[in-house]
Gaussian input, Z-matrix of N, CA and C with variables (Angstrom, degrees):
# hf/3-21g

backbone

0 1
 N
 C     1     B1
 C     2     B2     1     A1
 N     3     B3     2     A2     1     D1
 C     4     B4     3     A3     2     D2
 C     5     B5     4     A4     3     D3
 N     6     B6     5     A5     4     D4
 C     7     B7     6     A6     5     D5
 C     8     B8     7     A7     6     D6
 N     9     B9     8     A8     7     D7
 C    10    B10     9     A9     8     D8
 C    11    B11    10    A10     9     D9
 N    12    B12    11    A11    10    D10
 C    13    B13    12    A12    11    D11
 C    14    B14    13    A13    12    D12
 N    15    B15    14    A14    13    D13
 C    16    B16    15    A15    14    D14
 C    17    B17    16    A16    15    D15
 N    18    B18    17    A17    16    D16
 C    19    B19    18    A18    17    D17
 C    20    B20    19    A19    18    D18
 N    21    B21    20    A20    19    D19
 C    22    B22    21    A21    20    D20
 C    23    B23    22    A22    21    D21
 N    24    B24    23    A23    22    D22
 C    25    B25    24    A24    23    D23
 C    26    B26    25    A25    24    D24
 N    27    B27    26    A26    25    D25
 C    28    B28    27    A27    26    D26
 C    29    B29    28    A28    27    D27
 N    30    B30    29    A29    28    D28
 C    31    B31    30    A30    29    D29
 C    32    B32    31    A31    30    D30
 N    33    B33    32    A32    31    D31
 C    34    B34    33    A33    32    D32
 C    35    B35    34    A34    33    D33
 N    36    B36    35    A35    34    D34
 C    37    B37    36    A36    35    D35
 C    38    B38    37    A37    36    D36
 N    39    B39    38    A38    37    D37
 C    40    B40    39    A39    38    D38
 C    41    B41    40    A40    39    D39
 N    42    B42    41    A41    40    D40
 C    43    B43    42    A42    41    D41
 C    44    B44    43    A43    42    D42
 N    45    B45    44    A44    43    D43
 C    46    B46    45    A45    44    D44
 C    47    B47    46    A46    45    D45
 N    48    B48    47    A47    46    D46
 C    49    B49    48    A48    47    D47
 C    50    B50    49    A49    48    D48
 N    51    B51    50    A50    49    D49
 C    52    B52    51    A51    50    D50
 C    53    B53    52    A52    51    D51
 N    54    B54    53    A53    52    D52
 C    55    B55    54    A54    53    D53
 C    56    B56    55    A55    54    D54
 N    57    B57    56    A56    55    D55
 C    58    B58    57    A57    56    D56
 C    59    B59    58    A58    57    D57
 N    60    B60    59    A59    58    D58
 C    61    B61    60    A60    59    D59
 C    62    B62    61    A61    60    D60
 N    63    B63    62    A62    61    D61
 C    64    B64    63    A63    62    D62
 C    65    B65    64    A64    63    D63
 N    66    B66    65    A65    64    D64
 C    67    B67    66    A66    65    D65
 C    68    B68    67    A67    66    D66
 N    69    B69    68    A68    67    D67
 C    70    B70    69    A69    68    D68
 C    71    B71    70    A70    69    D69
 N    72    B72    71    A71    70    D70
 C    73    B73    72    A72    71    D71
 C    74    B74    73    A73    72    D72
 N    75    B75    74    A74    73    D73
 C    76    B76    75    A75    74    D74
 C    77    B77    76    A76    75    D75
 N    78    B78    77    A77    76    D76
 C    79    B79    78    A78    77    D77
 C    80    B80    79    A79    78    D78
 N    81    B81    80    A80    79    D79
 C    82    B82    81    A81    80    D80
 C    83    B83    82    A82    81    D81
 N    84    B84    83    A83    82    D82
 C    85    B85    84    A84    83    D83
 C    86    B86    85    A85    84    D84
 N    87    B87    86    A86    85    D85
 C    88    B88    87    A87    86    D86
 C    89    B89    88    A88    87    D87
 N    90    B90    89    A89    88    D88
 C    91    B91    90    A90    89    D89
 C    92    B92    91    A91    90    D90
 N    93    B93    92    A92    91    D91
 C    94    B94    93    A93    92    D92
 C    95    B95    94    A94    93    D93
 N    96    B96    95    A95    94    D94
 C    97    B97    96    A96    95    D95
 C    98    B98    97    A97    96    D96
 N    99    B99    98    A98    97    D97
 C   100   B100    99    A99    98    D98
 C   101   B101   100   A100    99    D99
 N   102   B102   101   A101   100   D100
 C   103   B103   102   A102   101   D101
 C   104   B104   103   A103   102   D102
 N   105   B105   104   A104   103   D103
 C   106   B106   105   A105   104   D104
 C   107   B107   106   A106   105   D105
 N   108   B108   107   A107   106   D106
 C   109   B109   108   A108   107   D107
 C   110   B110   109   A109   108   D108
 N   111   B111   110   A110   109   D109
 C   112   B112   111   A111   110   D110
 C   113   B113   112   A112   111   D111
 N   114   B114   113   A113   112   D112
 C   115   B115   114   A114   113   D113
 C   116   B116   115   A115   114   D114
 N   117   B117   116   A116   115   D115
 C   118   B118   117   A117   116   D116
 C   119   B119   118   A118   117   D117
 N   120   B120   119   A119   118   D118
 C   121   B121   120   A120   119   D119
 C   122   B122   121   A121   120   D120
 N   123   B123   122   A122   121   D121
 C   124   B124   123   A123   122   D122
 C   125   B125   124   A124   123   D123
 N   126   B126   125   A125   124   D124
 C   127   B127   126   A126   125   D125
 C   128   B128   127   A127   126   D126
 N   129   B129   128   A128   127   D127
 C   130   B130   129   A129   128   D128
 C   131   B131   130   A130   129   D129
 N   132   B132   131   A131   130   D130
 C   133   B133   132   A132   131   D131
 C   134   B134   133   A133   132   D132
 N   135   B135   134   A134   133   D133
 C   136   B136   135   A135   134   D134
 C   137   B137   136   A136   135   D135
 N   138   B138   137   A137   136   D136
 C   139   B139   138   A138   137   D137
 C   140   B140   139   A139   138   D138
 N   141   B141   140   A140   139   D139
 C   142   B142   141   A141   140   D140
 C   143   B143   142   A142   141   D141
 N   144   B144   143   A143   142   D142
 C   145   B145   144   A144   143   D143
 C   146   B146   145   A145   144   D144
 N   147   B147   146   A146   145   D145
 C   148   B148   147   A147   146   D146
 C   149   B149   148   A148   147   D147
 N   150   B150   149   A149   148   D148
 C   151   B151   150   A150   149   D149
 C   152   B152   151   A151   150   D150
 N   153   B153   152   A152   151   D151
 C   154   B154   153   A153   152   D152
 C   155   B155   154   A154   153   D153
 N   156   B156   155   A155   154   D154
 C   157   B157   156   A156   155   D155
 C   158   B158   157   A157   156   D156
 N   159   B159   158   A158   157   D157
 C   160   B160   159   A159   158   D158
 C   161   B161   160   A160   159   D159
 N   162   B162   161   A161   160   D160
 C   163   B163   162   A162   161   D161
 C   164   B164   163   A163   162   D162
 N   165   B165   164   A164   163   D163
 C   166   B166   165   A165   164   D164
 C   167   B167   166   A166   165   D165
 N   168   B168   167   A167   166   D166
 C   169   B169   168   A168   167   D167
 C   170   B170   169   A169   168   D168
 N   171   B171   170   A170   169   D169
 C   172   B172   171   A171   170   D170
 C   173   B173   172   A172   171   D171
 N   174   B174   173   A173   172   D172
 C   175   B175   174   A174   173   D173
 C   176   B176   175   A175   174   D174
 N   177   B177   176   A176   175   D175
 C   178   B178   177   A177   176   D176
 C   179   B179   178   A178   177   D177
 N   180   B180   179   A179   178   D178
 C   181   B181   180   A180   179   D179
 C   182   B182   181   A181   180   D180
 N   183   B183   182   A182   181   D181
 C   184   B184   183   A183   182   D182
 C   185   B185   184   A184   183   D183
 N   186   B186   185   A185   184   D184
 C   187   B187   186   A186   185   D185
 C   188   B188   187   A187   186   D186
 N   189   B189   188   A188   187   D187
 C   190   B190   189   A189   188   D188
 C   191   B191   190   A190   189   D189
 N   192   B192   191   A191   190   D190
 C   193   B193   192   A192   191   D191
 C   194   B194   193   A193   192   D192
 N   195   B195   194   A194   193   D193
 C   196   B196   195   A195   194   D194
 C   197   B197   196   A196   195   D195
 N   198   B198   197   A197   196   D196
 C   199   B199   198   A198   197   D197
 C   200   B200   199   A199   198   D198
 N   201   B201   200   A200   199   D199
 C   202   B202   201   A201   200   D200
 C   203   B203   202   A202   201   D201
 N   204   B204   203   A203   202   D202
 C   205   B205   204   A204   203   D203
 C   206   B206   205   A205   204   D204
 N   207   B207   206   A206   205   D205
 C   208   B208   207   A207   206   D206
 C   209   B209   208   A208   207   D207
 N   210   B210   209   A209   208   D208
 C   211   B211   210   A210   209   D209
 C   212   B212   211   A211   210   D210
 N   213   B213   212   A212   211   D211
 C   214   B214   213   A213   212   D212
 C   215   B215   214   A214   213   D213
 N   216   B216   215   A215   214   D214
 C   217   B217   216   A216   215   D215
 C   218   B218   217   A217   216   D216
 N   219   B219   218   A218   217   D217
 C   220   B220   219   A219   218   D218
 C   221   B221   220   A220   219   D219
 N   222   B222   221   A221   220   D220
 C   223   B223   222   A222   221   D221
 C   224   B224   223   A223   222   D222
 N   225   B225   224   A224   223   D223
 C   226   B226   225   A225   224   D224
 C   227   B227   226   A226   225   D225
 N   228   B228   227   A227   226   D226
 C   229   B229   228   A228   227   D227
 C   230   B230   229   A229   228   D228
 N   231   B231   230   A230   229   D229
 C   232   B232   231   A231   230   D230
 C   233   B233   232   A232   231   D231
 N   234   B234   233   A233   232   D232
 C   235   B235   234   A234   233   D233
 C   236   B236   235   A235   234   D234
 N   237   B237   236   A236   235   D235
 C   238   B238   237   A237   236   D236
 C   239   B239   238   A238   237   D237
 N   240   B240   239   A239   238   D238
 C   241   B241   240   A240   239   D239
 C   242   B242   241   A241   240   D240
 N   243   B243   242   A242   241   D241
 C   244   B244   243   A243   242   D242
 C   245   B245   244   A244   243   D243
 N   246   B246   245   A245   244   D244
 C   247   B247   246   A246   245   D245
 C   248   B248   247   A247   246   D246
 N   249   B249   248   A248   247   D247
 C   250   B250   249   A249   248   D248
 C   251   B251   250   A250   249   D249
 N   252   B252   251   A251   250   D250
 C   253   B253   252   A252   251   D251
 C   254   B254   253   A253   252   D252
 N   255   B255   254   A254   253   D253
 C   256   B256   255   A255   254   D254
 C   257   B257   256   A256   255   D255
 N   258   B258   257   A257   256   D256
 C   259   B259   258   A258   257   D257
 C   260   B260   259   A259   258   D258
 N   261   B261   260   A260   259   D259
 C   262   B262   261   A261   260   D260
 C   263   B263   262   A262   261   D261
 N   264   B264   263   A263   262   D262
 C   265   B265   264   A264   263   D263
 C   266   B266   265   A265   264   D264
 N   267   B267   266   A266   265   D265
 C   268   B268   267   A267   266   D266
 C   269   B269   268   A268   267   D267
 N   270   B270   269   A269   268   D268
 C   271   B271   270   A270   269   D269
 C   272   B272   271   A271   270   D270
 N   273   B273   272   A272   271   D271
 C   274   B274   273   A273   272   D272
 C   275   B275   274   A274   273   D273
 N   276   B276   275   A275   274   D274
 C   277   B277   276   A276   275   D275
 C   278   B278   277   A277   276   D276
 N   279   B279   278   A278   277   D277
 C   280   B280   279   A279   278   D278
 C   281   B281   280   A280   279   D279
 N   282   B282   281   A281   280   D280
 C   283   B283   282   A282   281   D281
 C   284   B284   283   A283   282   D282
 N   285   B285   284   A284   283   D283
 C   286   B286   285   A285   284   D284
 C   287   B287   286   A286   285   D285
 N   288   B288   287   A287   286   D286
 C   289   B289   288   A288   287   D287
 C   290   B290   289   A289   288   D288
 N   291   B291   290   A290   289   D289
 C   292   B292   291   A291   290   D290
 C   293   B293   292   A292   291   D291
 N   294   B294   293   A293   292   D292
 C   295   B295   294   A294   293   D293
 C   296   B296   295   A295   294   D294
 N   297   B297   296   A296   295   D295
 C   298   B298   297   A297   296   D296
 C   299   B299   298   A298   297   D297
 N   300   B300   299   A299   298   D298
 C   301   B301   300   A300   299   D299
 C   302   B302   301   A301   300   D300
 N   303   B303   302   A302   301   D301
 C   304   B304   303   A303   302   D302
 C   305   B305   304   A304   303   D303
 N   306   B306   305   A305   304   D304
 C   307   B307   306   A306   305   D305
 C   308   B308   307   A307   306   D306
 N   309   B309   308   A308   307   D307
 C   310   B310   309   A309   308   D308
 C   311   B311   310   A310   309   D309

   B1=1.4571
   B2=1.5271
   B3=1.4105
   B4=1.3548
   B5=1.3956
   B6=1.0572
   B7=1.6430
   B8=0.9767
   B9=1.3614
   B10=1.4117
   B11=1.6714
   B12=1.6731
   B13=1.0831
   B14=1.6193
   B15=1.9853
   B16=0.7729
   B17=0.7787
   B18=1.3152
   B19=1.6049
   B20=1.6457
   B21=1.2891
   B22=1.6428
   B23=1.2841
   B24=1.1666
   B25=1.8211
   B26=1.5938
   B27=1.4448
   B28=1.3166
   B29=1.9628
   B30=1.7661
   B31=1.4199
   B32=1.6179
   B33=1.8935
   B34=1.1640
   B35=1.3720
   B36=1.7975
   B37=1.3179
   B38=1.6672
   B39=1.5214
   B40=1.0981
   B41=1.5063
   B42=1.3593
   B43=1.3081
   B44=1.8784
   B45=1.3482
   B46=1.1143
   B47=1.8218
   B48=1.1116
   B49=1.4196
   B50=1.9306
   B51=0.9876
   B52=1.9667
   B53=1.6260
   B54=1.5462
   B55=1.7957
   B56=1.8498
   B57=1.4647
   B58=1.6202
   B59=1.5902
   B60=1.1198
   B61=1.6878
   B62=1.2649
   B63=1.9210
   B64=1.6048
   B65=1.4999
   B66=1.6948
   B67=1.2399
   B68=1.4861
   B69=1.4251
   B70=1.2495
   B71=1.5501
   B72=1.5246
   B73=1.7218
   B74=1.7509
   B75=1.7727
   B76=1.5257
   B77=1.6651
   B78=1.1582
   B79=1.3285
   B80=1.8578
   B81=1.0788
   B82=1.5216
   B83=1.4143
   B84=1.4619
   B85=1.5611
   B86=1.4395
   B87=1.5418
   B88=1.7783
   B89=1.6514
   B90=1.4374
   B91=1.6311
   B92=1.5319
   B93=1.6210
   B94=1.6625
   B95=1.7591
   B96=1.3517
   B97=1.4356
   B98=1.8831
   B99=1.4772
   B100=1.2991
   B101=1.8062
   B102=1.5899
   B103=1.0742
   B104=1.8382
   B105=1.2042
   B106=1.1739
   B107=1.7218
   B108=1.5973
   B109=1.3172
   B110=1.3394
   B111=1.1273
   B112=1.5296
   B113=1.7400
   B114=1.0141
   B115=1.7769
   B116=1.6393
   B117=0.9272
   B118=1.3185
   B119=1.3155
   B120=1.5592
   B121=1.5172
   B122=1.2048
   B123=1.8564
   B124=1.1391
   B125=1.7572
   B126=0.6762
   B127=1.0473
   B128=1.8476
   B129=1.3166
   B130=1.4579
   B131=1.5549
   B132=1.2410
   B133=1.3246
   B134=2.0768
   B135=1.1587
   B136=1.8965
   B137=1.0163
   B138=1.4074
   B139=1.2881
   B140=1.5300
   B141=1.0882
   B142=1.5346
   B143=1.3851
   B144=0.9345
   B145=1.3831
   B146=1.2359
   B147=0.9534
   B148=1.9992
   B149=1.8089
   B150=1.7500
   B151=1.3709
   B152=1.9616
   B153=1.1736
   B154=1.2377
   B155=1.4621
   B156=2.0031
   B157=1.5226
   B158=1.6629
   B159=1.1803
   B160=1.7748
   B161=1.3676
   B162=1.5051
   B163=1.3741
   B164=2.0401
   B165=1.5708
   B166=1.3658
   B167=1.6550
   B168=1.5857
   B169=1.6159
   B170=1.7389
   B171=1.6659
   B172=1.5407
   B173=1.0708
   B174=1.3736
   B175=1.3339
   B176=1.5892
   B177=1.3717
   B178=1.2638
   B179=1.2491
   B180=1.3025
   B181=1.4631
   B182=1.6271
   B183=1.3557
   B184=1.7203
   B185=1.7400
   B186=1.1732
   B187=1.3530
   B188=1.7195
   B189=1.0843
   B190=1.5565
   B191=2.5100
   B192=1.0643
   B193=1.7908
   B194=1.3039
   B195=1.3236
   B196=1.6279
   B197=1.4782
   B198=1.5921
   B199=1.8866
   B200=1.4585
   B201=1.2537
   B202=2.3792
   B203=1.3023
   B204=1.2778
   B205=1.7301
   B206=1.3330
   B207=1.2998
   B208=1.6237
   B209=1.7045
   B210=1.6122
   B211=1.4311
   B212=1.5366
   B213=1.6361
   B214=1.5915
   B215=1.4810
   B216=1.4758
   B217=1.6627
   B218=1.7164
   B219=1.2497
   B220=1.7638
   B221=1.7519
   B222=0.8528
   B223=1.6325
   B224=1.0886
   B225=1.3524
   B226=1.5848
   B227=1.5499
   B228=0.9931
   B229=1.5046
   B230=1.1429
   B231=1.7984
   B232=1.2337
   B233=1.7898
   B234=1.2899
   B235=1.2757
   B236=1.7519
   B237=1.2350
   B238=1.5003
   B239=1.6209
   B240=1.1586
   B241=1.8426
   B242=1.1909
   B243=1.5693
   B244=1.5266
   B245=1.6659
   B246=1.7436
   B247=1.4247
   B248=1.5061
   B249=1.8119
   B250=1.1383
   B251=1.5064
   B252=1.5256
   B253=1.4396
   B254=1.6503
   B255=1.4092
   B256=0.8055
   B257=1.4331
   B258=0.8584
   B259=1.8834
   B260=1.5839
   B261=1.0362
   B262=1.2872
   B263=1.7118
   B264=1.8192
   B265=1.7543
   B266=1.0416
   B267=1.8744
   B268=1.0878
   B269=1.6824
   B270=1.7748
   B271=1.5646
   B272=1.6831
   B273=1.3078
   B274=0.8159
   B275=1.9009
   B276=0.9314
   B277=1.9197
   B278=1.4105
   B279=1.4945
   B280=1.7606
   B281=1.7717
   B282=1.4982
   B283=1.4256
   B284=1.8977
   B285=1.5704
   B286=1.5774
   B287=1.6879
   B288=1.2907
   B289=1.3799
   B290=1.4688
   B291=1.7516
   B292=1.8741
   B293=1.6415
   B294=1.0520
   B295=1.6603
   B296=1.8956
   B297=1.5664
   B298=1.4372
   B299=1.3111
   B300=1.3954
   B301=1.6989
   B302=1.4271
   B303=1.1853
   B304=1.9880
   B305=1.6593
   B306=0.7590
   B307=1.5236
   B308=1.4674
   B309=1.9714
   B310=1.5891
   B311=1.4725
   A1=107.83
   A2=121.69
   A3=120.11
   A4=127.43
   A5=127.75
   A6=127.92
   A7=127.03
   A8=132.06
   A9=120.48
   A10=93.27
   A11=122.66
   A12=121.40
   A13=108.15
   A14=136.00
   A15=157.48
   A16=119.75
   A17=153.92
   A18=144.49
   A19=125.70
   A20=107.93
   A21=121.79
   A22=96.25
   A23=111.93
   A24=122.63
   A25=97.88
   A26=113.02
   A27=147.32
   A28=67.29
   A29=106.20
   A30=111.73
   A31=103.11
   A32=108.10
   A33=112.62
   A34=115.26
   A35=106.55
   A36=118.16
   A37=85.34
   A38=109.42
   A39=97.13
   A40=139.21
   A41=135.80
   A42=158.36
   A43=95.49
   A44=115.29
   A45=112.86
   A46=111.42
   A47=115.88
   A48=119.62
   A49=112.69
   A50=96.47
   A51=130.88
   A52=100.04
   A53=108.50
   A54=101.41
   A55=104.81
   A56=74.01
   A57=95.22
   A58=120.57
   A59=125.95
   A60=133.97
   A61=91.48
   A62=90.95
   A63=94.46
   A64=89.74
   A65=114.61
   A66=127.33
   A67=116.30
   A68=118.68
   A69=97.45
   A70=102.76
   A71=106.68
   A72=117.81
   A73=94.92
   A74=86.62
   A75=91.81
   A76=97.25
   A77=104.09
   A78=119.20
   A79=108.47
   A80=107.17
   A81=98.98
   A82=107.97
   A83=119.49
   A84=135.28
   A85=100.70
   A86=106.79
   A87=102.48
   A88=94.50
   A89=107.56
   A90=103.46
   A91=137.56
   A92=96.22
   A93=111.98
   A94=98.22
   A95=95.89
   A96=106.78
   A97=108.24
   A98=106.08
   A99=117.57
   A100=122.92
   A101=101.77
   A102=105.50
   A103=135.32
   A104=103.14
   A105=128.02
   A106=104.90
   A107=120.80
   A108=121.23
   A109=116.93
   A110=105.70
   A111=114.70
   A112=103.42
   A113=109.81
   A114=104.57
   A115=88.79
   A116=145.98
   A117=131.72
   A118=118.66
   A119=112.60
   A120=130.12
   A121=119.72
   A122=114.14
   A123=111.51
   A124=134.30
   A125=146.84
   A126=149.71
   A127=144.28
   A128=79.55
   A129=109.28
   A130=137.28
   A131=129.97
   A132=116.83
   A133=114.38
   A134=83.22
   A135=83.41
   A136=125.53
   A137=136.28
   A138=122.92
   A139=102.70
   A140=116.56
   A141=125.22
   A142=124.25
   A143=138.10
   A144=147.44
   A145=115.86
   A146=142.51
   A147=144.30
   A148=94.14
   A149=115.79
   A150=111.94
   A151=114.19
   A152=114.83
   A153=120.74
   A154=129.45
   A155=95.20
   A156=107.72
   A157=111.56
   A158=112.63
   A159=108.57
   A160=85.43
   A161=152.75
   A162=158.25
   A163=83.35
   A164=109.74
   A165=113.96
   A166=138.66
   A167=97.79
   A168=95.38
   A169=122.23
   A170=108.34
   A171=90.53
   A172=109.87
   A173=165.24
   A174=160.12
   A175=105.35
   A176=112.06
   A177=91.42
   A178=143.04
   A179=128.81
   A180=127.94
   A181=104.65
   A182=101.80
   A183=116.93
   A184=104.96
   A185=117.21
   A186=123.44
   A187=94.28
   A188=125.75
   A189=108.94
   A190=85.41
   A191=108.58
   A192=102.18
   A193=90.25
   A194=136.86
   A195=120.18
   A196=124.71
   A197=101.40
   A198=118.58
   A199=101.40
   A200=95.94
   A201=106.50
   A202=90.06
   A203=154.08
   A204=139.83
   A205=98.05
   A206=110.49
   A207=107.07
   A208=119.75
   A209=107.47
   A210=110.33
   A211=123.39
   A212=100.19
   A213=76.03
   A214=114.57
   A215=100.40
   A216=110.12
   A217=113.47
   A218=96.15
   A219=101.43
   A220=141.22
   A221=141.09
   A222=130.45
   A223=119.78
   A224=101.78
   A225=121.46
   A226=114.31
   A227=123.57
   A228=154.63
   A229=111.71
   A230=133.88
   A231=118.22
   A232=83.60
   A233=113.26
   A234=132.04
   A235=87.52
   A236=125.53
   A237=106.36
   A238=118.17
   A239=119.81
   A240=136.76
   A241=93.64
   A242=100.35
   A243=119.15
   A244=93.58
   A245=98.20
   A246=109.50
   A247=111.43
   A248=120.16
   A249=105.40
   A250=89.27
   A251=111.12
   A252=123.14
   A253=106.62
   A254=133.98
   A255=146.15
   A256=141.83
   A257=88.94
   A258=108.39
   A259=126.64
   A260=103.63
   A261=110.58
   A262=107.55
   A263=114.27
   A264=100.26
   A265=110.98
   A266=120.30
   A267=104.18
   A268=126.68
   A269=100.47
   A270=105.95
   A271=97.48
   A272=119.91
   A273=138.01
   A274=125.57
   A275=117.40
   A276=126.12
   A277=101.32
   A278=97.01
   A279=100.64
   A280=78.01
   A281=120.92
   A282=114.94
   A283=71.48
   A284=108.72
   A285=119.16
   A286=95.12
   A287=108.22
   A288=136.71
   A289=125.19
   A290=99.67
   A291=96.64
   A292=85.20
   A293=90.55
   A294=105.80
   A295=92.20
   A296=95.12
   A297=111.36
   A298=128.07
   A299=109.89
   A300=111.40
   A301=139.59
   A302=123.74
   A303=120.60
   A304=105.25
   A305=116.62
   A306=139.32
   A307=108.00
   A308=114.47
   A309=92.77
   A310=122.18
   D1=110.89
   D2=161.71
   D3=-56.14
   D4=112.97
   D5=165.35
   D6=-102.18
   D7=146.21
   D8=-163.42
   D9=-155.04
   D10=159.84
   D11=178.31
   D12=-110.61
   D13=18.36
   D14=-162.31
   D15=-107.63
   D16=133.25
   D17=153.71
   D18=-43.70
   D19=-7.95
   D20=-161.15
   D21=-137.16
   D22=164.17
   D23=145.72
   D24=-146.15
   D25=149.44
   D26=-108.90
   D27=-137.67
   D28=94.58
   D29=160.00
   D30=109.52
   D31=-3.48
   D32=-177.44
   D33=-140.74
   D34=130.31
   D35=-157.57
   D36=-102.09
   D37=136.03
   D38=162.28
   D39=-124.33
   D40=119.07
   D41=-100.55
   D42=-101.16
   D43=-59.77
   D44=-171.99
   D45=-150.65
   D46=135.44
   D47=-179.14
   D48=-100.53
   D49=116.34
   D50=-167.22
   D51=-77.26
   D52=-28.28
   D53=-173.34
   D54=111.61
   D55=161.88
   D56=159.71
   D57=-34.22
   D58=129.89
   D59=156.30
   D60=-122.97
   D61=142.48
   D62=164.47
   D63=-141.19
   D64=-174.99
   D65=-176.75
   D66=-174.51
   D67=114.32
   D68=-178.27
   D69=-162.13
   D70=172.62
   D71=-165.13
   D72=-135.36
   D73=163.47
   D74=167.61
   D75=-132.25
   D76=153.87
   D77=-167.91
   D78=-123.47
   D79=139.87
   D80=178.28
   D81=-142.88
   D82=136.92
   D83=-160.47
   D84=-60.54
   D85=150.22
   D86=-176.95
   D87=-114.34
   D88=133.87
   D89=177.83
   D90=-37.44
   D91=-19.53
   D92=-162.13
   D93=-89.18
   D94=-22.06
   D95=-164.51
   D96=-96.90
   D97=-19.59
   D98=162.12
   D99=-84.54
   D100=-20.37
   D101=160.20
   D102=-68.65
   D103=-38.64
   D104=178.12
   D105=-76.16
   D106=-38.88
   D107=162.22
   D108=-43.48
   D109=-60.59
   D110=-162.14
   D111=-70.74
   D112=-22.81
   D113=174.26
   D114=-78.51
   D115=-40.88
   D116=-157.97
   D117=-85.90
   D118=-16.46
   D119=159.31
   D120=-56.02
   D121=-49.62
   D122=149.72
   D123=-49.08
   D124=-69.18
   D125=134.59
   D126=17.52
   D127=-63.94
   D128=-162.94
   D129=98.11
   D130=176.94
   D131=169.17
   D132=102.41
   D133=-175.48
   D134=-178.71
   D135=-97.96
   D136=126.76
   D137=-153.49
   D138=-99.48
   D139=94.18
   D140=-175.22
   D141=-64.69
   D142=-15.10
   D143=137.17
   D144=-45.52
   D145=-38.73
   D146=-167.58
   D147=-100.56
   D148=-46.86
   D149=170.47
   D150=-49.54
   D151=-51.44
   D152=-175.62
   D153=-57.25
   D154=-42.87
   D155=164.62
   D156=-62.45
   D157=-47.46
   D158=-168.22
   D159=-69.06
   D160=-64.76
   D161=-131.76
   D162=-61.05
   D163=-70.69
   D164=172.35
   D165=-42.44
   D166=-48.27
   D167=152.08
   D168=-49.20
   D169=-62.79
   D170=-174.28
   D171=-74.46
   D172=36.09
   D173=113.92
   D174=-51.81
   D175=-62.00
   D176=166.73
   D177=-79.14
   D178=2.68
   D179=177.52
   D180=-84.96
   D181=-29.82
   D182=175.76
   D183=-58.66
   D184=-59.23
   D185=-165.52
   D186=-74.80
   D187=-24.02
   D188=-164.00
   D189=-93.22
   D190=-16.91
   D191=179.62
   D192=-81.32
   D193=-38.51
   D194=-171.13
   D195=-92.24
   D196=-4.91
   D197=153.07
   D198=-55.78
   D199=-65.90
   D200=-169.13
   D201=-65.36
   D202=-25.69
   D203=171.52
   D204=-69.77
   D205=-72.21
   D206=-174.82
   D207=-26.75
   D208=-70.41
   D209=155.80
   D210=-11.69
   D211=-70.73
   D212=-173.81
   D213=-106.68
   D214=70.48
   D215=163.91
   D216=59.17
   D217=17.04
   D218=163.55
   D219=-35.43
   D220=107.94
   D221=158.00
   D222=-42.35
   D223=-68.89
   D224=178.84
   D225=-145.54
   D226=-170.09
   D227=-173.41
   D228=-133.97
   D229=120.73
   D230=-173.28
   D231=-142.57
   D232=-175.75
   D233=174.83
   D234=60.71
   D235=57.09
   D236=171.09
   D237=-95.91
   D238=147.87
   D239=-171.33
   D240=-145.03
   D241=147.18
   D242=164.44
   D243=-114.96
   D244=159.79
   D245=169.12
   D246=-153.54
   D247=139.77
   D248=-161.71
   D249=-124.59
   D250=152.96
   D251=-173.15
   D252=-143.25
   D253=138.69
   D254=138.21
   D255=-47.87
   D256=94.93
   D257=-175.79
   D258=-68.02
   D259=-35.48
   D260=179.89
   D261=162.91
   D262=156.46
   D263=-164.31
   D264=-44.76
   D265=143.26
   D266=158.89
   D267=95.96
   D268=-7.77
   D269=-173.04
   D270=-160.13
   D271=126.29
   D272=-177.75
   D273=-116.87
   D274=121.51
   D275=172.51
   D276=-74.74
   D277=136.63
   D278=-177.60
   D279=-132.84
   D280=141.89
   D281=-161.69
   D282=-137.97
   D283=146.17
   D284=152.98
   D285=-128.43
   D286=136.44
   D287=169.39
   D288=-144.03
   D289=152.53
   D290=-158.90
   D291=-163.94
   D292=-164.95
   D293=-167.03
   D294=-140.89
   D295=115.61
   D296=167.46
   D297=-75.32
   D298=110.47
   D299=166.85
   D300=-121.47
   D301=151.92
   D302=174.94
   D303=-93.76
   D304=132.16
   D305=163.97
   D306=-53.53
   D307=143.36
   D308=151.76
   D309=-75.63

């Protein structure tokens, strides 16, 4: 499945637009991993644990919008954005959405 964050692709005409795809997860902080945050707050530096979880959410919110493209007989996915929302303490929605299309 091609994805793209563009309105176009560069060699590709595109034939017919299918709609909205979306895809998305919620993720919620693990204590061990908030523990280890909070020493690193002290500290300084990147808290690689919270990078890894969000890094893992949008992989998966991506792969679950290009399942619902696939479905409906997609080429690609273009115009794609992520957006992240707060759900409640401690748990966060990471959403990828795009606009599904077939190629000529």
């Amino acid at each position: 499945m091609l994805t793209v964050n563009t309105e176009q692709m560069k060699g590709k005409e595109i034939d017919e637009v299918l709609g909205l795809v979306r895809g998305n997860t919620i993720r919620a902080r693990h204590l061990g991993n908030d523990i280890v945050a909070g020493l690193r707050n002290l500290v300084g530096g990147e808290v690689k644990e919270y990078t890894q979880m969000i890094s893992e959410a949008r992989e998966e919110a991506l792969l679950r919008m290009e399942e619902e493209a696939e479905k409906m007989g997609a080429d690609a996915v273009v115009n794609v954005r992520f957006t992240t929302s707060q759900v409640m303490g401690g748990a966060a929605e990471i959403l990828a959405y795009g606009t599904a299309v077939k190629f000529k």
